[in-house]
C-alpha positions as CSV (number, residue, x, y, z in Angstrom):
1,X,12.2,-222.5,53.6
2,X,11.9,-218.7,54.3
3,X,10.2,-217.4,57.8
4,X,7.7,-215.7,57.3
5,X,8.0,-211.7,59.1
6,X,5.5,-210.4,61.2
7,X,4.0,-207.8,59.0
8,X,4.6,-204.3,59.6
9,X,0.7,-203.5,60.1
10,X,0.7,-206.0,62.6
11,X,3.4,-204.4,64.6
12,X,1.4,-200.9,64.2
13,X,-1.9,-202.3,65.4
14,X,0.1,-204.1,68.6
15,X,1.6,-200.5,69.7
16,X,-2.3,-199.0,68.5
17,X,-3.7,-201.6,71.4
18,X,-0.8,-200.9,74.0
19,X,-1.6,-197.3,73.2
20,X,-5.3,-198.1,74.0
21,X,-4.6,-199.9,76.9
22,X,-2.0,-197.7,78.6
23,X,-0.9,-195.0,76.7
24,X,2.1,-193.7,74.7
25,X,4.1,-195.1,77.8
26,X,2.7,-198.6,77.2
27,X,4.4,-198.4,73.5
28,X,7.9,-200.0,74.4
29,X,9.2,-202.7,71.6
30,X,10.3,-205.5,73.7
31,X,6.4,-205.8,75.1
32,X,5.3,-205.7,71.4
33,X,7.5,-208.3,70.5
34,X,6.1,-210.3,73.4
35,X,2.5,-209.6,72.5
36,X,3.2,-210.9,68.7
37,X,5.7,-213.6,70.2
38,X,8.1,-212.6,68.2
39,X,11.8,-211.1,68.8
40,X,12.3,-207.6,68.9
41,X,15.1,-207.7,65.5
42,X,11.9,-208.0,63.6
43,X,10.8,-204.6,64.5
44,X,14.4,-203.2,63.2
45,X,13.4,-204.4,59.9
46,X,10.7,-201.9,59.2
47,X,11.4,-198.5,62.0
48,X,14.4,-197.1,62.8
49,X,13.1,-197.1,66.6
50,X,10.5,-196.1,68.8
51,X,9.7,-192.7,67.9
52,X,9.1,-194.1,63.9
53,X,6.7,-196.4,65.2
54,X,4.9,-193.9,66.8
55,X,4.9,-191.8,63.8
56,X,3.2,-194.8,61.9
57,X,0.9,-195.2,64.4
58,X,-0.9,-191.6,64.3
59,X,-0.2,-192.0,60.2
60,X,-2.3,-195.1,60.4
61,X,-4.8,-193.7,62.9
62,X,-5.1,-190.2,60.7
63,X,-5.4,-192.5,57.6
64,X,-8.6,-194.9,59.0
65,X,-10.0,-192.3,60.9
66,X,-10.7,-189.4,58.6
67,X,-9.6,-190.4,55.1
68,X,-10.8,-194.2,55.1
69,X,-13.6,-192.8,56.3
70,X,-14.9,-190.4,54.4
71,X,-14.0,-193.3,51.7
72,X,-16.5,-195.5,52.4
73,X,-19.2,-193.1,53.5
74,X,-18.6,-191.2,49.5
75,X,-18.4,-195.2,48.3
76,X,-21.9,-195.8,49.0
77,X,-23.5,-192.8,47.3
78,X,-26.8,-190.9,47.8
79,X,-27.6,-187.5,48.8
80,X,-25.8,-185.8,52.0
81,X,-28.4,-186.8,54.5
82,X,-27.6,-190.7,53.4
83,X,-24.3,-189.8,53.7
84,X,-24.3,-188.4,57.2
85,X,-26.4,-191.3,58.4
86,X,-23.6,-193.8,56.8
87,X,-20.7,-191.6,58.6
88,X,-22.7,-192.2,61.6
89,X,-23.6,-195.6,61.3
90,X,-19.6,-196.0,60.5
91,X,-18.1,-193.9,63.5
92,X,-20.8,-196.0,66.1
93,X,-19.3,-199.3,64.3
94,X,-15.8,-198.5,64.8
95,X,-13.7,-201.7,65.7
96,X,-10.5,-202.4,65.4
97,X,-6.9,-201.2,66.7
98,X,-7.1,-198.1,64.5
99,X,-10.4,-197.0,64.9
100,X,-11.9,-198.0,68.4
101,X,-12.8,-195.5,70.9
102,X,-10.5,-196.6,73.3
103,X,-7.6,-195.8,70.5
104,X,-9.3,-192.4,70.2
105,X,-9.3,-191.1,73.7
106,X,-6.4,-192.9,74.0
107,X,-4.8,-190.6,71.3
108,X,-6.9,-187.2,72.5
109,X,-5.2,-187.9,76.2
110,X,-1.9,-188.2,74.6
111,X,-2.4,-184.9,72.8
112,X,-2.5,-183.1,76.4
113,X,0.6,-183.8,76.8
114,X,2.4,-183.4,73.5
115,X,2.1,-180.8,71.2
116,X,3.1,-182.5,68.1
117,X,0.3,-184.7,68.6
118,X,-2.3,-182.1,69.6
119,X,-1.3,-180.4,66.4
120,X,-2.3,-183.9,64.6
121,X,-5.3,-184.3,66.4
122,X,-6.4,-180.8,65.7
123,X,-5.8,-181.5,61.8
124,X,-8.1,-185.3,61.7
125,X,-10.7,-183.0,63.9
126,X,-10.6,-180.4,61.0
127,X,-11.2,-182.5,58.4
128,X,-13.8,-184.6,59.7
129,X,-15.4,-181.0,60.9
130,X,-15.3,-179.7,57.2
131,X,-17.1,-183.0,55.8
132,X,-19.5,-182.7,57.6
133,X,-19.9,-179.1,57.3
134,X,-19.8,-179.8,53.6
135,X,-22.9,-182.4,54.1
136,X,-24.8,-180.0,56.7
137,X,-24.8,-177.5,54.0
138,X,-26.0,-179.3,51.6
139,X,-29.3,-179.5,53.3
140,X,-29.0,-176.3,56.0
141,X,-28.6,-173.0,54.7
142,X,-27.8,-171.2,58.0
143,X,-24.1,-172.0,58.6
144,X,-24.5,-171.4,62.5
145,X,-27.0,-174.3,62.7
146,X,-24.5,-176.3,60.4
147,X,-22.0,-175.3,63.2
148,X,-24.2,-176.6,65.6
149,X,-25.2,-180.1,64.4
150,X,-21.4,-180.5,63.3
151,X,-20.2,-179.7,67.0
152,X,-23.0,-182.0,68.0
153,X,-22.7,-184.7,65.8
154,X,-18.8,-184.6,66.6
155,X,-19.6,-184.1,70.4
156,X,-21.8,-187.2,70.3
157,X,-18.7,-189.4,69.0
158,X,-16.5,-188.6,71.7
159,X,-18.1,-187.7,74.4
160,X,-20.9,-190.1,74.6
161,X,-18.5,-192.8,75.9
162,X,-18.3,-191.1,78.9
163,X,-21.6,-190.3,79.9
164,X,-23.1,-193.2,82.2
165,X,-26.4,-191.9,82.5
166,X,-29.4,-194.1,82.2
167,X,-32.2,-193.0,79.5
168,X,-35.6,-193.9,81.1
169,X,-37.6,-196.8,79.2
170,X,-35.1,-196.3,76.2
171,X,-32.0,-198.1,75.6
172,X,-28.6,-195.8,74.8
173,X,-28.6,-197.2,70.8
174,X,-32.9,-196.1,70.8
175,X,-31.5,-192.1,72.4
176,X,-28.8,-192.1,70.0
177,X,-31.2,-192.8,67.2
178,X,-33.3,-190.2,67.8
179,X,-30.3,-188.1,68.2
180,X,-28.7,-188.5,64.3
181,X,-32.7,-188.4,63.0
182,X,-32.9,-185.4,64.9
183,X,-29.5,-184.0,63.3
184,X,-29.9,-185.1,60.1
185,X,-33.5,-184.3,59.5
């Protein structure tokens, strides 16, 4: 009877939630193996070392961050401002090893310190900047307001994570609402 292998997803999402939890420092293949209670040799059977599994792991983030993405925003059809009410109901959803905010910030700290990773970073903030450009215009003719609700709309993603502020009589989820109504309308 054959043993089954860990697959190699699961050992990306492991070093995705040790990047979450402590950074790129936290990545270190004996601790992996540990987490998925498994030996290490199973991680030589899919990377080379460390620095491939790291490589995978901003491959997958790029991949279910931007291009998954947009996917499943285009999958469900209707006009841009459906779209851009979709890609925000996604991003607010987001779950998961590869697309939680904590794997985000997680990844934008790392970029701080390492170029090769800011220049990675820089690309997935591009591209989801220019779809959402591409749905602004659709509906906004002046390109600096489309620069504006993209910057907001984008802002809103990462940054409302670490404001702590309390919103009167409404509940965070009511103010950011009113927020993507008042982008998208």
């Amino acid at each position: 009877m054959a043993i089954a292998r860990t697959p190699r997803g699961t050992w990306i999402e492991e070093g995705l939630r040790a990047l979450s939890a402590g950074g790129p420092e936290a990545v270190r293949i004996e601790p992996l193996a540990q987490a998925l209670r498994v030996s290490k040799g199973g991680f030589y059977g899919y990377f080379r070392n460390r620095a491939a599994l790291l490589d995978e792991m901003l491959d997958t983030w790029e991949r279910g961050v931007a291009e998954e993405v947009i996917q499943r925003v285009e999958a469900g059809g209707g006009d841009a401002r459906a779209r851009l009410t979709r890609l925000f109901t996604i991003a607010g959803a987001a779950e998961g090893p590869v697309t939680a905010t904590a794997t985000e910030l997680a990844i934008r700290d790392w970029a701080r310190r390492d170029e090769a990773v800011a220049e990675r970073l820089r690309r997935v903030d591009n591209r989801r900047m220019d779809y959402m450009r591409a749905l602004f215009r659709s509906f906004c003719p002046d390109e600096d307001e489309v620069e504006v609700r993209c910057l907001l709309a984008f802002s809103l993603r990462i940054g409302s994570h670490f404001v702590a502020a309390d919103h009167g009589t409404r509940s965070r989820e009511e103010v950011l609402e009113l927020t993507r109504r008042r982008l998208v309308g």
